[in-house]
C-alpha positions as CSV (number, residue, x, y, z in Angstrom):
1,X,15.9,-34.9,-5.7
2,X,17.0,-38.6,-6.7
3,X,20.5,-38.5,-5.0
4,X,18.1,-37.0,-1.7
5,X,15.4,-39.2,-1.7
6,X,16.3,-42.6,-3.4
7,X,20.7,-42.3,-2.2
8,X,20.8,-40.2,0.8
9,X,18.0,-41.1,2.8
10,X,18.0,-41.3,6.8
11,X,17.2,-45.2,6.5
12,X,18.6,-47.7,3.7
13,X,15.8,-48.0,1.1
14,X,16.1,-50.3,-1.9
15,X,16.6,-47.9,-4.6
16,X,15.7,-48.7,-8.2
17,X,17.3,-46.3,-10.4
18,X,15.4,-48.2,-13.7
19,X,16.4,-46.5,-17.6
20,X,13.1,-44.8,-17.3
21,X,12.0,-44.2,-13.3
22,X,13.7,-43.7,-10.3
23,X,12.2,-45.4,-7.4
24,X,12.2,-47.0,-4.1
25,X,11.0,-49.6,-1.5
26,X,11.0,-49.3,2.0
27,X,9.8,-50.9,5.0
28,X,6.2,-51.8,5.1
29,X,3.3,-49.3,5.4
30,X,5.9,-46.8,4.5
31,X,4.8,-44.0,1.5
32,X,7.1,-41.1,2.8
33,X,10.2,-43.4,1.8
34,X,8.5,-46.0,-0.6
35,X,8.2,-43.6,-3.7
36,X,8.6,-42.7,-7.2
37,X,10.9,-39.3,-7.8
38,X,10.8,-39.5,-11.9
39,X,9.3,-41.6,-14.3
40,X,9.9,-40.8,-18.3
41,X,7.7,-43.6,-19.6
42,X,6.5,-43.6,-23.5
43,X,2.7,-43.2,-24.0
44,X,2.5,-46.7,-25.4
45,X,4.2,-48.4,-22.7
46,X,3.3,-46.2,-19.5
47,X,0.4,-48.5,-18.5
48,X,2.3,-51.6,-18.4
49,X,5.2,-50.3,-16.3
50,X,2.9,-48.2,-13.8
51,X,1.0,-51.8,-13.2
52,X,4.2,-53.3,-13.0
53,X,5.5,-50.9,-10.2
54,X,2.6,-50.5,-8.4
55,X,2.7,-54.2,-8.0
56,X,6.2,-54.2,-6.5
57,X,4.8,-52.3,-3.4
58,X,1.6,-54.1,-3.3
59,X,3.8,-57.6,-3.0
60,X,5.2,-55.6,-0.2
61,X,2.9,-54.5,1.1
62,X,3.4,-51.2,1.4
63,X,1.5,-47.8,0.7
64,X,3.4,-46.1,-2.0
65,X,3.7,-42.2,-3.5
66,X,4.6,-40.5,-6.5
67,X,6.6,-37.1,-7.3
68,X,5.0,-36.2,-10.8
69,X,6.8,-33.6,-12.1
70,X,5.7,-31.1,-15.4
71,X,8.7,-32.5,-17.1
72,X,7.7,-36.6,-16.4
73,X,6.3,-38.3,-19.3
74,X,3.9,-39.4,-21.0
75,X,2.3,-35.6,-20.4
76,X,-1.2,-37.2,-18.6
77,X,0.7,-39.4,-16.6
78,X,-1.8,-38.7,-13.9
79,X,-4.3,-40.1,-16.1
80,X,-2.3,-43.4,-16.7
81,X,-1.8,-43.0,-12.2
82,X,-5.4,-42.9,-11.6
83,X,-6.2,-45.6,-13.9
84,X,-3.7,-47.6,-11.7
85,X,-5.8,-46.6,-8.5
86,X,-2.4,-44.4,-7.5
87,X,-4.7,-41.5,-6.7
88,X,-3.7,-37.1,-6.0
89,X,-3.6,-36.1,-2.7
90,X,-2.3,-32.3,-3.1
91,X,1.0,-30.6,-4.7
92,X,4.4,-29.4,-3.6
93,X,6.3,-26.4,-4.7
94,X,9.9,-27.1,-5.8
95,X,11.9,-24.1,-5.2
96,X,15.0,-22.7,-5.2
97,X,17.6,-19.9,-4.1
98,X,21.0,-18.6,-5.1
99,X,22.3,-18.7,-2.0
100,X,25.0,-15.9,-2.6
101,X,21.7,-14.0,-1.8
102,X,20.4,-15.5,1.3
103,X,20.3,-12.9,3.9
104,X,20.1,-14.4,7.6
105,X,16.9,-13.8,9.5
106,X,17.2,-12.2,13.2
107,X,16.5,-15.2,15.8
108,X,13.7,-15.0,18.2
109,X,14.5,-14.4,21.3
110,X,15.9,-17.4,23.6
111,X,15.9,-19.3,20.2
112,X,19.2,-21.9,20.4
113,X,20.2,-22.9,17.4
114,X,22.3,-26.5,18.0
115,X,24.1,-28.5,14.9
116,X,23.7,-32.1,15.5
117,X,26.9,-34.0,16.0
118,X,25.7,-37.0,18.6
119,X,23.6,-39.9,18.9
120,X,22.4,-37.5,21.9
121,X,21.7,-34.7,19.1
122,X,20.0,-37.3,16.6
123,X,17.4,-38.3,19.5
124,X,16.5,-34.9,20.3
125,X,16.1,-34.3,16.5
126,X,13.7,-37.4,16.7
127,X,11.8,-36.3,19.3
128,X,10.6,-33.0,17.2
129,X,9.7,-34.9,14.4
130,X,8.3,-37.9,16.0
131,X,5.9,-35.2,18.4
132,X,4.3,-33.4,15.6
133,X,0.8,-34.5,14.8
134,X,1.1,-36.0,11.2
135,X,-1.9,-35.9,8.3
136,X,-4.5,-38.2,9.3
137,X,-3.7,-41.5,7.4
138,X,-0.1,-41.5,6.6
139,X,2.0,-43.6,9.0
140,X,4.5,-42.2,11.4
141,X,7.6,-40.9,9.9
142,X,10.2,-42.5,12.3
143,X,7.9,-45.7,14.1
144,X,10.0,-47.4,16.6
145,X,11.5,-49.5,14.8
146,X,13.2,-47.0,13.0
147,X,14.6,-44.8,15.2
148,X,17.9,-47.1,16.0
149,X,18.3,-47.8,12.3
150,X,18.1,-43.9,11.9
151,X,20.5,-43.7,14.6
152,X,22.9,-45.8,13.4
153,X,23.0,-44.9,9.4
154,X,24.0,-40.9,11.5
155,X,26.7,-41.5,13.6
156,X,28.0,-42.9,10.2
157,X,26.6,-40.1,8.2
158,X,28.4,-37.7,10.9
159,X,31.6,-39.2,10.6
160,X,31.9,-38.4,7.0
161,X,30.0,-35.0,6.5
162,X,32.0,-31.8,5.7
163,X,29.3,-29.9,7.8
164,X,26.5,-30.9,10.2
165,X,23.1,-32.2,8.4
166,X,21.2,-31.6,11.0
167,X,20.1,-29.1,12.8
168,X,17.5,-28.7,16.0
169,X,16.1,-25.4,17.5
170,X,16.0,-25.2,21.3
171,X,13.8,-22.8,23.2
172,X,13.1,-22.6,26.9
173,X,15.0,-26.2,27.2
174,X,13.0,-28.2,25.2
175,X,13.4,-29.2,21.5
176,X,10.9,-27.4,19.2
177,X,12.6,-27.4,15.7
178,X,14.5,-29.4,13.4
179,X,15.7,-29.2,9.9
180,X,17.9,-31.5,7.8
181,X,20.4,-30.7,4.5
182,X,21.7,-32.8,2.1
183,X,24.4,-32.4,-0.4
184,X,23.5,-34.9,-2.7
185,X,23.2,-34.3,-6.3
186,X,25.5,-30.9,-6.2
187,X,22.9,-28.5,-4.3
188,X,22.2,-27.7,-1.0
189,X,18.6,-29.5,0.0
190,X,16.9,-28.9,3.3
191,X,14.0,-31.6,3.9
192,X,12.3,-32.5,7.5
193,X,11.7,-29.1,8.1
194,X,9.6,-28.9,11.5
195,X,8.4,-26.8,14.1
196,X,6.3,-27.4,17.2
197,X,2.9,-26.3,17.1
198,X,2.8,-24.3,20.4
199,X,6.4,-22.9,19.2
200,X,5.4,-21.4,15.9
201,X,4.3,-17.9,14.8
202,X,8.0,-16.6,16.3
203,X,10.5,-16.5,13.5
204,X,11.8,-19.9,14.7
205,X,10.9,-21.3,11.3
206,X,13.1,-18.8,9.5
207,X,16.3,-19.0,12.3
208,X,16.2,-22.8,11.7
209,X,15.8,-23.1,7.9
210,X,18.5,-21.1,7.2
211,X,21.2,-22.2,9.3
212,X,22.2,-25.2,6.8
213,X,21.7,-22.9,4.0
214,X,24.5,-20.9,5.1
215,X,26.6,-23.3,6.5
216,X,26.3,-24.8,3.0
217,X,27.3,-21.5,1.2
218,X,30.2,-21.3,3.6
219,X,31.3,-24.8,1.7
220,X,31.0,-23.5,-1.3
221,X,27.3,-24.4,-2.8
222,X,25.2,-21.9,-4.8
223,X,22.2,-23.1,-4.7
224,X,19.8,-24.1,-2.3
225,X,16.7,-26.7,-2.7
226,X,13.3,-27.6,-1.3
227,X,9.8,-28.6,-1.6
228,X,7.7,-26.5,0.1
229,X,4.9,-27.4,2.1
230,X,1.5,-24.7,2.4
231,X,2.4,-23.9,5.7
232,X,6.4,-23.2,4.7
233,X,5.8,-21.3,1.5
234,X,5.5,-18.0,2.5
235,X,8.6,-18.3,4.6
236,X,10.5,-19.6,2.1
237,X,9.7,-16.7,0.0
238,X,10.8,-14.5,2.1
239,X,14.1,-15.6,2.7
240,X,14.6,-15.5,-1.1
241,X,13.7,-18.9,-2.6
242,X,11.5,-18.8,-5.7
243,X,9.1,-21.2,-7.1
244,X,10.4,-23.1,-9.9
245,X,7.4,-25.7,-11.1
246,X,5.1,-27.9,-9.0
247,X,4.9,-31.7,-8.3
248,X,1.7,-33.1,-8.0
249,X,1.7,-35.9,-5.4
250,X,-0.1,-39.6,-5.8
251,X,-0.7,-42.3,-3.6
252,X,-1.6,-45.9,-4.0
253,X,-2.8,-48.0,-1.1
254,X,-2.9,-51.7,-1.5
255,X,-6.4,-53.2,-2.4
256,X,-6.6,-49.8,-4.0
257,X,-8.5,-47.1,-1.2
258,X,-8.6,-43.8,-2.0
259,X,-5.5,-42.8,0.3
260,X,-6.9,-41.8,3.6
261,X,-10.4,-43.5,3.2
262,X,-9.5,-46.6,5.3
């Protein structure tokens, strides 16, 4: 999850890979890419470094999460969050799957399948992810001044890839689903897993999630990665992925707001 979310993100992030956390700053008003993926702090000095974190967003300013993991230290590290004003806003299931086991689901009828390999391809990627309605309160994922600097870091990305990274389902012309894999950190990780609202409830969740999976096998990986969502879950289990702990997720808005609350 490091390599994937501090080194192999879709836009350059400043990535702080500190002795004891692993973080990153983005652009402003950013949380989904302005994060903390592991922090192994000792109880005596946990409060001091949270504070002093929290107040390199805040100088930002930007609204910032963290990936608290069973294995991140001190063991109430949430405590030490709150205290902070970096407050819980749900969890995420890591899982995982031997992918010598994945099993390819049928695709839905008039379900296209396309690997990315263009600027063209990167757009209609965009468009998915840029169309579907996002939690109330978090900022868009790809704003418009994003989108060419996503562009760009691609085509470069795409140059150098042993396999397509991305991936967008097509159905009655139109873009409806997206997914994205990285091969960072010696596993296969899908993120930006998407699907239409008016396109799901088909199997088009399934066709498109496992399409990198397999292309990654066909490399060579053995196992496959994710953090699943409430509405993913139960399609993940069923194409074979198994839960292997759960992060709980905080956020920290400057001046302090419970995220969300304005």
């Amino acid at each position: 999850m490091v390599a994937t979310r501090l080194l192999g993100t879709e836009i350059e992030v400043d990535a702080r890979l500190d002795s004891d956390a692993s973080w990153s700053v983005s652009t402003p008003d950013d949380p989904l890419r302005s994060q903390v993926v592991s922090a192994r702090f000792r109880p005596e000095e946990a409060d001091r470094r949270i504070a002093e974190i929290v107040a390199a967003y805040d100088a930002v300013p930007t609204a910032h999460m963290w990936w608290v993991a069973p294995f991140h230290t001190p063991a109430d590290l949430g405590v030490h969050l709150e205290a902070a004003q970096v407050y819980p806003v749900g969890e995420a299931p890591a899982m995982a799957l031997d992918l010598r086991a994945l099993v390819e689901p049928p695709a839905p009828a008039g379900l296209e399948i396309r690997p990315v390999t263009d600027r063209h391809g990167v757009l209609d990627y965009l468009t998915v992810l840029r169309a579907d309605p996002m939690v109330p309160g978090v900022p868009p994922l790809y704003s418009d001044e994003s989108v060419p600097l996503v562009l760009d870091r691609a085509e470069a990305e795409m140059a150098a890839a042993p396999t397509p990274t991305r991936y967008v389902g097509w159905l009655d012309g139109r873009p409806v689903a997206t997914v994205r894999l990285s091969l960072a950190g010696g596993a296969a990780g899908i993120y930006n897993v998407d699907t239409l609202p008016d396109a799901r409830g088909r199997g088009i969740g399934a066709a498109i999630r496992a399409a990198p999976l397999l292309a990654a096998r066909a490399l060579g990986y053995r196992i496959g990665t994710l953090q699943s969502s409430g509405l993913g879950f139960g399609v993940y289990r069923r194409l074979g992925f198994t839960e292997q702990f759960r992060y709980a997720l905080y956020v920290h808005v400057p001046g302090g707001a419970r995220f969300g609350s304005g």
